[in-house]
DSSP file (Angstrom, degrees, kcal/mol; ACC not computed):
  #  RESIDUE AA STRUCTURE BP1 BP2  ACC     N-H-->O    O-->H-N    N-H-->O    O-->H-N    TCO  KAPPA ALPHA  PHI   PSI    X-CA   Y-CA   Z-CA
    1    1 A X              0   0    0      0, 0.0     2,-0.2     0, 0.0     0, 0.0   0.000 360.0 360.0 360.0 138.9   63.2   38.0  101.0
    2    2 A X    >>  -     0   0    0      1,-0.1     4,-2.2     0, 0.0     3,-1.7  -0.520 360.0-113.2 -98.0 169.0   61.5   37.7  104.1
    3    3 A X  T 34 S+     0   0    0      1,-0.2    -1,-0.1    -2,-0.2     0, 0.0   0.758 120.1  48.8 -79.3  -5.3   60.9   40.4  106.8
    4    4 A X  T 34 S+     0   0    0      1,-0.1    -1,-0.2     3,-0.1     0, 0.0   0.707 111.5  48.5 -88.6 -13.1   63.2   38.5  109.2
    5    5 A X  T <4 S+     0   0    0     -3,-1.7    -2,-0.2     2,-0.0    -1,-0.1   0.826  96.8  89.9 -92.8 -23.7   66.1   38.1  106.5
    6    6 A X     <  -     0   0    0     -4,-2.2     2,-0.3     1,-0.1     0, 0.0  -0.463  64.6-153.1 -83.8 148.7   65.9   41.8  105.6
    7    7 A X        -     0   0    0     -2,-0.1    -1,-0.1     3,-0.0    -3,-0.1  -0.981   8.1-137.6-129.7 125.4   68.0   44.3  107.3
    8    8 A X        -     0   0    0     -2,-0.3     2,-0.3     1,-0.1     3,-0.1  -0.472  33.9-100.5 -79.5 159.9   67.2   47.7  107.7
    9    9 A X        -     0   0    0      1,-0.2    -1,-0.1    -2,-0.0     3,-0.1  -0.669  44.2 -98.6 -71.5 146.3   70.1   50.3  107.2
   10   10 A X        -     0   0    0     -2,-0.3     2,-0.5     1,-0.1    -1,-0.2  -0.041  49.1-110.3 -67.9 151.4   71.6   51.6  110.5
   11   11 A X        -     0   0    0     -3,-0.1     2,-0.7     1,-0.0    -1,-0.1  -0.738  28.5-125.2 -93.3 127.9   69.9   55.1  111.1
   12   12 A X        -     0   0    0     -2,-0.5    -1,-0.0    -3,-0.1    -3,-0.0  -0.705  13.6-139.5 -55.1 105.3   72.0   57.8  110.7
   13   13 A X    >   -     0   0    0     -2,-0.7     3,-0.6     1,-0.1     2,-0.6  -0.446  15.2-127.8 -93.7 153.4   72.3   60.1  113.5
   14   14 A X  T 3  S+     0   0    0      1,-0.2     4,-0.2     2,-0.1    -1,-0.1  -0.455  81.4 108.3 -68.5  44.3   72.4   64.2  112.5
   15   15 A X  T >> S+     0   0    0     -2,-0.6     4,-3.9     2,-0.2     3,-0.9   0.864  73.6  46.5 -85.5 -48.6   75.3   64.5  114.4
   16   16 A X  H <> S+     0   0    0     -3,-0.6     4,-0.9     1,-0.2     5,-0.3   0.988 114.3  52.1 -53.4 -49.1   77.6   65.0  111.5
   17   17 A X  H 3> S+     0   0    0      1,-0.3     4,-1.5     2,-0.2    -1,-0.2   0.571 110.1  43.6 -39.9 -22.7   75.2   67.3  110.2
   18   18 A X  H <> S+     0   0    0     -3,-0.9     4,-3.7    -4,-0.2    -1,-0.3   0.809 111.4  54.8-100.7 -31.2   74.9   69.5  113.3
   19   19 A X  H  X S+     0   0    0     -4,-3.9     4,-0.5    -3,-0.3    -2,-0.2   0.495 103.6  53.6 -79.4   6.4   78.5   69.4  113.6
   20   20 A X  H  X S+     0   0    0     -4,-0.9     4,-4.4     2,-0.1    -2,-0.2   0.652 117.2  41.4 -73.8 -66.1   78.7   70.8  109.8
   21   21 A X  H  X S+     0   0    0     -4,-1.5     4,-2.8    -5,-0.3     5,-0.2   0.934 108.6  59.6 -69.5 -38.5   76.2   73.8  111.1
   22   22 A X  H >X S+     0   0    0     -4,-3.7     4,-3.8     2,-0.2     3,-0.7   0.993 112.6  37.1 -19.5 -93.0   78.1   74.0  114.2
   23   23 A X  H 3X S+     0   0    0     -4,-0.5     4,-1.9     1,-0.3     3,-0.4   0.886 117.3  49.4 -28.2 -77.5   81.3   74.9  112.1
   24   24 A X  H 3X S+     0   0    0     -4,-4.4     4,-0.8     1,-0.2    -1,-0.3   0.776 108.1  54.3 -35.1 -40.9   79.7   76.8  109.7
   25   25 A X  H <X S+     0   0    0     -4,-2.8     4,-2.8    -3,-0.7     5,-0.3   0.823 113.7  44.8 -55.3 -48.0   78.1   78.7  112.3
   26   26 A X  H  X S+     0   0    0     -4,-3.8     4,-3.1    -3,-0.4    -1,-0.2   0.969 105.1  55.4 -38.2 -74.9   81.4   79.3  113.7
   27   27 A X  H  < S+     0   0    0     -4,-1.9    -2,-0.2     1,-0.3    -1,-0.2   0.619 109.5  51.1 -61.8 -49.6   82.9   80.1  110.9
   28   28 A X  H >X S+     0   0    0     -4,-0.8     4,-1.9    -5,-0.3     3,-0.5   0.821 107.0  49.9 -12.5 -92.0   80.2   82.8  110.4
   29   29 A X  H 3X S+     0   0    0     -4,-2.8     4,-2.3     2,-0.2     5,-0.3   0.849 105.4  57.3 -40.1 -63.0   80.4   84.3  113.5
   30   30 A X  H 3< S+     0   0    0     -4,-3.1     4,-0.4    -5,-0.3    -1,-0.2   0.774 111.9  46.3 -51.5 -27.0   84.3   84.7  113.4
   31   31 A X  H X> S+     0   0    0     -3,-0.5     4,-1.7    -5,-0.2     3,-1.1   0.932 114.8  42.7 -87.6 -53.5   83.8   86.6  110.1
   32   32 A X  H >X S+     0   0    0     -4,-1.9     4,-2.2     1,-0.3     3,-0.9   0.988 110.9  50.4 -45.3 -65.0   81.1   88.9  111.1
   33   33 A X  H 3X S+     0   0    0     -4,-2.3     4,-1.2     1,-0.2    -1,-0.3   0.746 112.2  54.5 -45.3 -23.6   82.4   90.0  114.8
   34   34 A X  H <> S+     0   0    0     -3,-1.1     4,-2.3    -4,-0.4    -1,-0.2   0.955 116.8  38.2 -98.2 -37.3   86.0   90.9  112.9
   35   35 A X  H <X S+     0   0    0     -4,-1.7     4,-2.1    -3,-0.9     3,-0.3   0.989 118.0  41.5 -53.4 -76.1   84.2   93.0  110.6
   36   36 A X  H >X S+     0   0    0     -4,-2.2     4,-5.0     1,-0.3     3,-1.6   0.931 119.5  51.4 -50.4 -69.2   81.6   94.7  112.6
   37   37 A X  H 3X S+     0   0    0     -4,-1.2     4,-0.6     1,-0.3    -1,-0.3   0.787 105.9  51.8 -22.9 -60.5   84.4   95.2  115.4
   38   38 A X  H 3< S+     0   0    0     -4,-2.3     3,-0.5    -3,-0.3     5,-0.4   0.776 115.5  41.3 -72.4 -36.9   86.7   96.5  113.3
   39   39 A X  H XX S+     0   0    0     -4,-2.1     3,-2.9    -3,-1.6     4,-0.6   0.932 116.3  47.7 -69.1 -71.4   84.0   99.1  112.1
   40   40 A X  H 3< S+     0   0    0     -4,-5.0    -1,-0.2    -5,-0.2    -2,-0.2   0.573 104.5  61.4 -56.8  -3.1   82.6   99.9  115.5
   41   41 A X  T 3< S-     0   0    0     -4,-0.6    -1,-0.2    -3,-0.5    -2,-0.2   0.319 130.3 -96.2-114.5 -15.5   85.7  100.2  116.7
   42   42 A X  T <4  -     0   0    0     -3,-2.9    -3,-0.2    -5,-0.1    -2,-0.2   0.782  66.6 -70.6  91.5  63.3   86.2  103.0  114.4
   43   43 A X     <  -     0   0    0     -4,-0.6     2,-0.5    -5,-0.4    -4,-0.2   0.906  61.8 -63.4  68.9 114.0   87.9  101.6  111.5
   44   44 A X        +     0   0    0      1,-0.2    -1,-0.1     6,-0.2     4,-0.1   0.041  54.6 179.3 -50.7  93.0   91.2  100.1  110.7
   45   45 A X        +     0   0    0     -2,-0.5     2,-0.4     2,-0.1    -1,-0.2   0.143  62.9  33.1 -96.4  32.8   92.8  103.1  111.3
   46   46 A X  S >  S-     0   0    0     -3,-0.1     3,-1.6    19,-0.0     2,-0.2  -0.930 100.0 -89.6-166.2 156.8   96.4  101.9  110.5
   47   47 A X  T 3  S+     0   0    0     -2,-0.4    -2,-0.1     1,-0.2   112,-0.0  -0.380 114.5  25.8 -51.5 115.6   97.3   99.0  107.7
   48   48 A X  T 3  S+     0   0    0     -2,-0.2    -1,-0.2     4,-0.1     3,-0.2   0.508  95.3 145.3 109.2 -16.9   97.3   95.4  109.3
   49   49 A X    X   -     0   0    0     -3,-1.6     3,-0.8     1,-0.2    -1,-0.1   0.310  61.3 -56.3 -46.6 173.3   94.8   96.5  112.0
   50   50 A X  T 3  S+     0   0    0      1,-0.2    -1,-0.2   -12,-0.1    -6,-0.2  -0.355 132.1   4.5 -49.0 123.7   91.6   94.5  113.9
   51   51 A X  T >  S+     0   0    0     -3,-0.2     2,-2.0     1,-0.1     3,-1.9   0.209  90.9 123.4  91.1 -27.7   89.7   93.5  111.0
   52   52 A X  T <   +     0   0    0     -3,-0.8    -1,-0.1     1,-0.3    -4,-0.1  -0.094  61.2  75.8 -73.4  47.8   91.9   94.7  108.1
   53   53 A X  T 3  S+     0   0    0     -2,-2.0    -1,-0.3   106,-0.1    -3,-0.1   0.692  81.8  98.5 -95.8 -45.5   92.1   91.0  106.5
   54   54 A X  S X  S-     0   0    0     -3,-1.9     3,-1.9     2,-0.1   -23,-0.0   0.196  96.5 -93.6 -88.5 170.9   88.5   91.8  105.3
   55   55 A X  T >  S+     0   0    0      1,-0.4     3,-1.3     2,-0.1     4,-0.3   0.870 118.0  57.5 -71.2 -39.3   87.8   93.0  101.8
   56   56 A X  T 3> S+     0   0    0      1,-0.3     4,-1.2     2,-0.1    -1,-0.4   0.596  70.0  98.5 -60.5 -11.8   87.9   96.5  102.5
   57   57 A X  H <> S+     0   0    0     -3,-1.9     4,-1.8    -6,-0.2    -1,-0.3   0.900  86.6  51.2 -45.4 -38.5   91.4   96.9  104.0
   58   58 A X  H X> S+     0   0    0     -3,-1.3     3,-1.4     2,-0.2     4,-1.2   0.783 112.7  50.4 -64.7 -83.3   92.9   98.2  100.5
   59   59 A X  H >> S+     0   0    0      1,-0.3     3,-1.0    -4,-0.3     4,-0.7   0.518 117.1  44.2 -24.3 -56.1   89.8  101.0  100.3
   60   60 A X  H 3< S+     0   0    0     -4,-1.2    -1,-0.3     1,-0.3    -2,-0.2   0.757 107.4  44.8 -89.8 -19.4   90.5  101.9  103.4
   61   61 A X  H << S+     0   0    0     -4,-1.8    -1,-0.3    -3,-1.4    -2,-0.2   0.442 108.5  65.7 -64.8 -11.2   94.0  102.3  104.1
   62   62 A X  H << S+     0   0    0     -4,-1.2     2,-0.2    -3,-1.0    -2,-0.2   0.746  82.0  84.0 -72.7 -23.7   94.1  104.2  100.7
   63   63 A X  S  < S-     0   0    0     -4,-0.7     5,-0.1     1,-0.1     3,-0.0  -0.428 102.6 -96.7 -75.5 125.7   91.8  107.2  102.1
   64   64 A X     >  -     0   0    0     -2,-0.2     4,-1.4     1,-0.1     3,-0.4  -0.238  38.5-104.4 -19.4 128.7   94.2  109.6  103.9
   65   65 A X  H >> S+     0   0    0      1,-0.3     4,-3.2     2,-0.2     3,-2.8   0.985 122.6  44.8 -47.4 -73.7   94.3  109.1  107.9
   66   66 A X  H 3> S+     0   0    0      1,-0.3     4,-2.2     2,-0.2    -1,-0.3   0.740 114.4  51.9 -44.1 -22.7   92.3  112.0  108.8
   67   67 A X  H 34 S+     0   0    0     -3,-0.4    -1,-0.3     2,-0.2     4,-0.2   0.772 110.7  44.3 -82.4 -28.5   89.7  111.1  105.9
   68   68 A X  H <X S+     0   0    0     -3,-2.8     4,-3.2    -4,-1.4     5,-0.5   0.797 110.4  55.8 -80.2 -33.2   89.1  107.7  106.9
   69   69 A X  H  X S+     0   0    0     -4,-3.2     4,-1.6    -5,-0.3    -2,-0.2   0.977 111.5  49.9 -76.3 -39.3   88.9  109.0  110.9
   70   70 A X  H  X S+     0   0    0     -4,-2.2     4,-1.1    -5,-0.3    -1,-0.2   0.625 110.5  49.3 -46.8 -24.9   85.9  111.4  109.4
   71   71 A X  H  > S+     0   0    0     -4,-0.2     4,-3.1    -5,-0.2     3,-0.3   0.942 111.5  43.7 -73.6 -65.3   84.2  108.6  107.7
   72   72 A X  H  X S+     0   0    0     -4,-3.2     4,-3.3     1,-0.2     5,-0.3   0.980 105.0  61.4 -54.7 -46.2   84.1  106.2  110.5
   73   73 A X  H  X S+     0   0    0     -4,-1.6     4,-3.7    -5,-0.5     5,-0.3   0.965 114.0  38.8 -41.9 -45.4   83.1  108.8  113.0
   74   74 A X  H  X>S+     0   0    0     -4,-1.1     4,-2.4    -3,-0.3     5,-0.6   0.993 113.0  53.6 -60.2 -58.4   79.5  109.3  110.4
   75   75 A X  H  <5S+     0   0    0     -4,-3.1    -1,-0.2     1,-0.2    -2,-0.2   0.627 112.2  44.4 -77.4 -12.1   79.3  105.8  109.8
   76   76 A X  H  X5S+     0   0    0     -4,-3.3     4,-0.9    -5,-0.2     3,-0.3   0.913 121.1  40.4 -77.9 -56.6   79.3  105.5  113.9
   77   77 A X  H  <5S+     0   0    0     -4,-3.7    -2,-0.2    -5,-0.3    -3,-0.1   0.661 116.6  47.5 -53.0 -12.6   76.7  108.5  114.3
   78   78 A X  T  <5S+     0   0    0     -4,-2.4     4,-0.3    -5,-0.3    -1,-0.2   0.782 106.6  59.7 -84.9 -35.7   74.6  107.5  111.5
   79   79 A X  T >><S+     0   0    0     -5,-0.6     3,-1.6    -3,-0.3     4,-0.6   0.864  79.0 115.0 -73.3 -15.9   74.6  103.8  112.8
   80   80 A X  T 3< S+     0   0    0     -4,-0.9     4,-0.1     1,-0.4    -3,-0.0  -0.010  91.0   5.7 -41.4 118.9   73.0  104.9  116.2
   81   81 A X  T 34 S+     0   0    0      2,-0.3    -1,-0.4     1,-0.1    -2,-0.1   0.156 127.7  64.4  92.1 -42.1   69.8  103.5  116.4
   82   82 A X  T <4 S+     0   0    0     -3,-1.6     2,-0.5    -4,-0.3    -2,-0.2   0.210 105.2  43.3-120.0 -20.8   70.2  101.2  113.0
   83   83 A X  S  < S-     0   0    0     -4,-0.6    -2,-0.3    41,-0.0    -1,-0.1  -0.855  98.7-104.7-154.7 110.4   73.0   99.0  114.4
   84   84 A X        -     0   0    0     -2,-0.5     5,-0.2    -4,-0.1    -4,-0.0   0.210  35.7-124.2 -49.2 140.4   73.0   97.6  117.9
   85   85 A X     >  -     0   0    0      1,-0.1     4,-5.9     3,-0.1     5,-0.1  -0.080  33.5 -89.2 -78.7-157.1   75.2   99.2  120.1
   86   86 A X  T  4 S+     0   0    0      1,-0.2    -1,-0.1     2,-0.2    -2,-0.1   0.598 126.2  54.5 -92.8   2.7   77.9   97.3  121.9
   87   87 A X  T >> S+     0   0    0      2,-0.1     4,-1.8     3,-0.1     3,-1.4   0.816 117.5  54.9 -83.1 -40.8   76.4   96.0  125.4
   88   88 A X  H 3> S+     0   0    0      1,-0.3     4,-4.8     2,-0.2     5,-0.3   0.954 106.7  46.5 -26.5 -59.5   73.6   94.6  122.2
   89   89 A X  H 3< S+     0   0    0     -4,-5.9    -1,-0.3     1,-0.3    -3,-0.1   0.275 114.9  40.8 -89.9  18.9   75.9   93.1  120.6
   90   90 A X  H <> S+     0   0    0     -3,-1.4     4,-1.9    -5,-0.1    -1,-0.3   0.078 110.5  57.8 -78.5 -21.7   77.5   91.4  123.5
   91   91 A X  H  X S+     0   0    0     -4,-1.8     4,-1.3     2,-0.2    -2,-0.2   0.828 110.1  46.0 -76.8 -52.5   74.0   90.8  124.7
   92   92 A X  H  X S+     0   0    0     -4,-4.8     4,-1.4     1,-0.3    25,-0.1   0.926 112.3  52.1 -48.8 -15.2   73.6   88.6  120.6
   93   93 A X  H >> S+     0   0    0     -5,-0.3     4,-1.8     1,-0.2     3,-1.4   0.973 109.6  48.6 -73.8 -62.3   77.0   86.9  121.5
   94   94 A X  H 3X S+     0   0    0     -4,-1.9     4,-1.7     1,-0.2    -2,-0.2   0.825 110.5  47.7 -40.3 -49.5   75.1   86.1  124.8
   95   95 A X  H 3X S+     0   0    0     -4,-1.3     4,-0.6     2,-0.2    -1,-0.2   0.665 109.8  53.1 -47.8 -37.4   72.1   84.8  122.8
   96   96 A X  H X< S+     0   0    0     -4,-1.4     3,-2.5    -3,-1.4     5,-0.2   0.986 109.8  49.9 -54.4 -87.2   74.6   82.6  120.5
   97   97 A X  H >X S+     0   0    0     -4,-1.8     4,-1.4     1,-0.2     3,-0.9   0.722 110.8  52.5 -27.3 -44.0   76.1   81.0  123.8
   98   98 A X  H 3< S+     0   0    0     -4,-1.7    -1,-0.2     1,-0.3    -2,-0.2   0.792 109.4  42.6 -49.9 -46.8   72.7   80.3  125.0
   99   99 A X  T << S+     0   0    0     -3,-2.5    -1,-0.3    -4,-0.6    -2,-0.2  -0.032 112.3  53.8-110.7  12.6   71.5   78.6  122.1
  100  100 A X  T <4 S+     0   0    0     -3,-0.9    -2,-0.2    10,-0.1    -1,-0.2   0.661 111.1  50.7 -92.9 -44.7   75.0   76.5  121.7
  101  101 A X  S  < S+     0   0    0     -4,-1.4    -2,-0.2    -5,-0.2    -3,-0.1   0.450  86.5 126.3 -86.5  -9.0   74.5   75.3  125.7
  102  102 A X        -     0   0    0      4,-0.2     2,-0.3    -4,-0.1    -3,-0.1  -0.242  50.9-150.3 -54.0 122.9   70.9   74.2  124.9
  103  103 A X  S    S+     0   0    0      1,-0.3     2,-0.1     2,-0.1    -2,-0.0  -0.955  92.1  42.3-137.8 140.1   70.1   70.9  125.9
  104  104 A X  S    S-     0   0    0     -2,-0.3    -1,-0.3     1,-0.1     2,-0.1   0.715 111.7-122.6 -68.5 170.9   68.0   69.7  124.1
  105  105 A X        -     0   0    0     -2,-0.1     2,-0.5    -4,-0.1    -1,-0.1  -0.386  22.1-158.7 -48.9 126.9   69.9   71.3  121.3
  106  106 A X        +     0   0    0     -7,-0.2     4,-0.2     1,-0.2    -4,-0.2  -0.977  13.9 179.5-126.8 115.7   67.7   73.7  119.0
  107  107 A X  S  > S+     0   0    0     -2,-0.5     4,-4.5     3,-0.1     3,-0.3   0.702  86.6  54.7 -31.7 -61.7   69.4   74.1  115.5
  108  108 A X  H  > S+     0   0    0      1,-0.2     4,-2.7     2,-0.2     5,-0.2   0.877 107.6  45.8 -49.1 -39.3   66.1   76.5  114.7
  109  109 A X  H  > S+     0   0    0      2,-0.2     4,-0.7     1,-0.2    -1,-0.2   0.773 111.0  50.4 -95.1 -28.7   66.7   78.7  117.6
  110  110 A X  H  >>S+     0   0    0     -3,-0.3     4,-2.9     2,-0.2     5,-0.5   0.941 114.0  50.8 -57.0 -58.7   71.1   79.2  117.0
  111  111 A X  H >X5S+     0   0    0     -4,-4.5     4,-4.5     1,-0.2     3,-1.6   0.916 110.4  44.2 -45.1 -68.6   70.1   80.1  113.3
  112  112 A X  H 3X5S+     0   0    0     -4,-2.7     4,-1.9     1,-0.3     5,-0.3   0.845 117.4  49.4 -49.2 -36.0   67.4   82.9  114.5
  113  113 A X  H 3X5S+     0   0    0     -4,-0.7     4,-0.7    -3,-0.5    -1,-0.3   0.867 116.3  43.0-100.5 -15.9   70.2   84.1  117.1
  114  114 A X  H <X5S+     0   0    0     -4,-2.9     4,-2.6    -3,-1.6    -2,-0.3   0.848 107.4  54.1 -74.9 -37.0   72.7   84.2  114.4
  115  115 A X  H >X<S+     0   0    0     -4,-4.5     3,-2.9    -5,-0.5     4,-0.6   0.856 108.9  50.4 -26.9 -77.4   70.8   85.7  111.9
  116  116 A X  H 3X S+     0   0    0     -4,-1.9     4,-1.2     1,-0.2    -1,-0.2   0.766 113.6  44.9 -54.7 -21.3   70.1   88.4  114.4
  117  117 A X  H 3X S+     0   0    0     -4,-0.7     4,-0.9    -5,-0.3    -1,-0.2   0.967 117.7  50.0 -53.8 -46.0   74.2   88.6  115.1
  118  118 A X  H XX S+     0   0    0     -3,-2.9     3,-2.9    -4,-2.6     4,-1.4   0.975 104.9  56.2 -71.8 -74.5   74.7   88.5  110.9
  119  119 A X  H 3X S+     0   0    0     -4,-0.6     4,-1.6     1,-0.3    -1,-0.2   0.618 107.3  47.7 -48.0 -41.6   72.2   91.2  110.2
  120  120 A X  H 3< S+     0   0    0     -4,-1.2    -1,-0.3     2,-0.2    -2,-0.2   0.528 107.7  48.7 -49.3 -18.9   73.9   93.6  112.3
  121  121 A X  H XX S+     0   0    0     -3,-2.9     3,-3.4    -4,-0.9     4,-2.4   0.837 116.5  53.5 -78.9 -72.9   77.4   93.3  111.2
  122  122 A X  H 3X S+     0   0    0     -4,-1.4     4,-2.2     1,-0.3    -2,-0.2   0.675 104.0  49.3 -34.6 -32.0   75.6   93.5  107.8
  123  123 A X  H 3< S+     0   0    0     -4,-1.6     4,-0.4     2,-0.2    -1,-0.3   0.476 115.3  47.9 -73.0 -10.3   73.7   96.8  108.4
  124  124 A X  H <> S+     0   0    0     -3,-3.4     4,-0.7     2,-0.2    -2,-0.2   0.716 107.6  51.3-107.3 -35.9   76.9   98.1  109.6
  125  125 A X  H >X S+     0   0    0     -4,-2.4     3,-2.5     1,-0.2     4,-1.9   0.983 116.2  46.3 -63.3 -65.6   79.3   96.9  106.5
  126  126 A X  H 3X S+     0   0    0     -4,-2.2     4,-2.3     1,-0.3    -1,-0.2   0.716 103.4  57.0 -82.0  -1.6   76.8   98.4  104.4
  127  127 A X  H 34 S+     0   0    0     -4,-0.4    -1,-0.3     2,-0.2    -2,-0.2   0.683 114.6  45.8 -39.3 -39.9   76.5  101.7  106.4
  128  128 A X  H XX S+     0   0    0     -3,-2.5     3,-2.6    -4,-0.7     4,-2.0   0.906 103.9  59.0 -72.4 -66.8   80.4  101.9  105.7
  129  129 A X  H 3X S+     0   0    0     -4,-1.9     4,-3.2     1,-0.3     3,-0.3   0.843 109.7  44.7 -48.0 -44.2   80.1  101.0  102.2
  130  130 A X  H 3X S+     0   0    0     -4,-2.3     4,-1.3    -5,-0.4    -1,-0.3   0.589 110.5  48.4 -70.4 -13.3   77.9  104.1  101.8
  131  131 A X  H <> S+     0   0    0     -3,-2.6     4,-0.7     2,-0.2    -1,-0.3   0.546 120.3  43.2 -94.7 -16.1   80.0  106.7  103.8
  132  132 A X  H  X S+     0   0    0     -4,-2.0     4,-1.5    -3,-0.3    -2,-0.2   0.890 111.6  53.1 -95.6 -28.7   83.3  105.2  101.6
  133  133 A X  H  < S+     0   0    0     -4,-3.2     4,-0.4    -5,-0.3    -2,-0.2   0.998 113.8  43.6 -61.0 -65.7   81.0  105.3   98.3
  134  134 A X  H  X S+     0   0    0     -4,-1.3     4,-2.4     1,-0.2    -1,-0.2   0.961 112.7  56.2 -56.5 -27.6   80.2  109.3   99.2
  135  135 A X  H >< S+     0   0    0     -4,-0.7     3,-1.4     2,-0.2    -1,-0.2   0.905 101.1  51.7 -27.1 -71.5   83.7  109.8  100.0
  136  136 A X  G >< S+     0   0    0     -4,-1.5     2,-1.4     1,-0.3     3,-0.7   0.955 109.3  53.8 -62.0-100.3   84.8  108.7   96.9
  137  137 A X  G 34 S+     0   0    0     -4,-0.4    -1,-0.3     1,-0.3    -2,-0.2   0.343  95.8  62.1   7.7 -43.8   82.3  111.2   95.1
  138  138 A X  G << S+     0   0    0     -4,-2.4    -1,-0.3    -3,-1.4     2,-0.2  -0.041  85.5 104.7 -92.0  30.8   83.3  113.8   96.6
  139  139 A X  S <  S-     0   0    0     -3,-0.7     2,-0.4     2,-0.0    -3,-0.0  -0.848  70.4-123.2-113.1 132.7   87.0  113.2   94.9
  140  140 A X    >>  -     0   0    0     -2,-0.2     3,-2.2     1,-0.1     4,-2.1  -0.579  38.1-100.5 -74.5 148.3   88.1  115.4   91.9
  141  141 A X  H 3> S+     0   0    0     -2,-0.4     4,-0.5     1,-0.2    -1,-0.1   0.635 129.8  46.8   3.0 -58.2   89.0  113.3   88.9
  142  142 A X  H 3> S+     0   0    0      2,-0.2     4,-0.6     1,-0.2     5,-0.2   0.765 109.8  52.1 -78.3 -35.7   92.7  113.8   89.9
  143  143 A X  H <> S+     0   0    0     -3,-2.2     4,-4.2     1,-0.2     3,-0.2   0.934 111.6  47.5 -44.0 -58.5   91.9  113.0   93.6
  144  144 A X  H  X S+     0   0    0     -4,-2.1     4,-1.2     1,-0.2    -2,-0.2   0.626 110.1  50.7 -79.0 -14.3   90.1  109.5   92.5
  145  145 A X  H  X S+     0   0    0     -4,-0.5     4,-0.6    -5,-0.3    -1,-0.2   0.449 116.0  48.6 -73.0 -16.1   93.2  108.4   89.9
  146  146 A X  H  X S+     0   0    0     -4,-0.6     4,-1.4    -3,-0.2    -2,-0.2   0.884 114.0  41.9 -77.5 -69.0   95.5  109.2   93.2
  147  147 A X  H >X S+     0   0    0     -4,-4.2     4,-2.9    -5,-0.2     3,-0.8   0.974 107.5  59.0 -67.8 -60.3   93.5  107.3   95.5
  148  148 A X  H 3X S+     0   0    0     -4,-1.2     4,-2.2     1,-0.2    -1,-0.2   0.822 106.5  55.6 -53.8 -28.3   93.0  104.4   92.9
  149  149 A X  H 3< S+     0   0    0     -4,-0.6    -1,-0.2     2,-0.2    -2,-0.2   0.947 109.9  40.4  -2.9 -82.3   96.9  104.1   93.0
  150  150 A X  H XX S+     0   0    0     -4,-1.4     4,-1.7    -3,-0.8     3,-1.3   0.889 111.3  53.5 -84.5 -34.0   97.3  103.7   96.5
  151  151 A X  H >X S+     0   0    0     -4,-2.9     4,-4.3     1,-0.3     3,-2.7   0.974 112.2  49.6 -53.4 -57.5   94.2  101.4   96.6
  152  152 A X  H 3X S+     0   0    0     -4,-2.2     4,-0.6     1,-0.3    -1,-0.3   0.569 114.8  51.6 -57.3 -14.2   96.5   99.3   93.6
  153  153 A X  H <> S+     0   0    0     -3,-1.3     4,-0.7    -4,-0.1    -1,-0.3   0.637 102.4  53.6 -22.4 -52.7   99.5   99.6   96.2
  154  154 A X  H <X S+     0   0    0     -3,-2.7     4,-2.3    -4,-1.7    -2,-0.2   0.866 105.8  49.0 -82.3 -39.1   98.0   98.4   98.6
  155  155 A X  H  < S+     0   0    0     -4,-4.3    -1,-0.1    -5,-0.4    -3,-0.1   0.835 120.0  41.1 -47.1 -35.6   96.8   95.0   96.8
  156  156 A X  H  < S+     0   0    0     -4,-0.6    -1,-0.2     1,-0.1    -2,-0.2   0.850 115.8  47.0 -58.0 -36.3  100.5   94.4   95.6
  157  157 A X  H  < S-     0   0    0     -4,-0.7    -2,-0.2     1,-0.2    -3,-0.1   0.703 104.3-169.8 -94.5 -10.0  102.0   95.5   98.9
  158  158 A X     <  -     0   0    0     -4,-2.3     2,-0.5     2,-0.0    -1,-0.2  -0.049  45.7 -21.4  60.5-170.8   99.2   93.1  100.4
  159  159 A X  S    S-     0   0    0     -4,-0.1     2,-0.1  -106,-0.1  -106,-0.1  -0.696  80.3-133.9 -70.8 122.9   98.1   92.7  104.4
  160  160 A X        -     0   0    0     -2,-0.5     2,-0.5     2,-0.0    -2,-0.0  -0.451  16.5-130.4 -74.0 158.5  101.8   94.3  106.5
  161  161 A X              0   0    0     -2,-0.1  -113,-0.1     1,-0.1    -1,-0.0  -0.912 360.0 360.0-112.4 132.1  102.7   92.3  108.9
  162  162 A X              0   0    0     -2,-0.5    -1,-0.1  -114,-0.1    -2,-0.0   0.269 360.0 360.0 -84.2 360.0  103.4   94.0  112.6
């Protein structure tokens, strides 16, 4: 074959690909903010609430109102300082936007300004996890067979609908 008869294959543009990270990125985002919100917001404090899709809605709609409104209230004063507050985390939503509007487009610079979005919804689910883990601890035997009940209630009885 000669170099005039050979034909290179057409170059692929990364378009699907960015629109793949896009999405994910999206996708992402949509999951964190419902969480974090929901938390910072001081907890789905009724069944069906902002955020109560996420895994924790049975754990926490078993806990007793007032015991779940005592939780969240530590897990907001403990996060002070550890978990950006909420002109922050409207500033990382700003950061997000930024880095979508970019022309040219930086992939690197949208990860790095989700990351910083992700890690904070993360430092704040696991802030939660650890004020419902001491809850639970502090339940007698009979308390924690009660409560594992209503958690198994709530899994049948699923998300209610408003």
């Amino acid at each position: 074959m000669t170099d005039e008869t050979r034909q290179e294959p057409p170059k692929r543009s990364g378009r699907w690909l960015k629109l793949a990270l896009f999405a994910s990125l999206a996708i992402n985002l949509a999951v964190v903010g419902l969480v974090a919100g929901a938390f910072l917001r001081g907890g789905p404090d009724r069944p069906g609430g902002p955020g109560a899709e996420n895994y924790a809605r049975p754990y926490m709609s078993a806990l007793p109102k007032e015991q779940r409104r005592e939780m969240f209230r530590g897990v907001r004063e403990d996060a002070r300082g550890k978990v950006p507050d909420r002109r922050a985390r409207r500033a990382l939503y700003g950061d997000v936007l930024t880095a979508l509007r970019a022309e040219p487009f930086d992939p690197v610079a949208l990860k790095a300004a989700a990351q910083r979005q992700a890690e904070a919804g993360v430092t704040l689910l696991q802030a939660t996890q650890t004020a419902w883990i001491d809850v639970v601890a502090g339940m007698s035997a009979e308390e924690r067979a009660a409560y594992a009940q209503r958690v198994e209630d709530a899994l049948k009885r699923g998300p209610r609908k408003k």
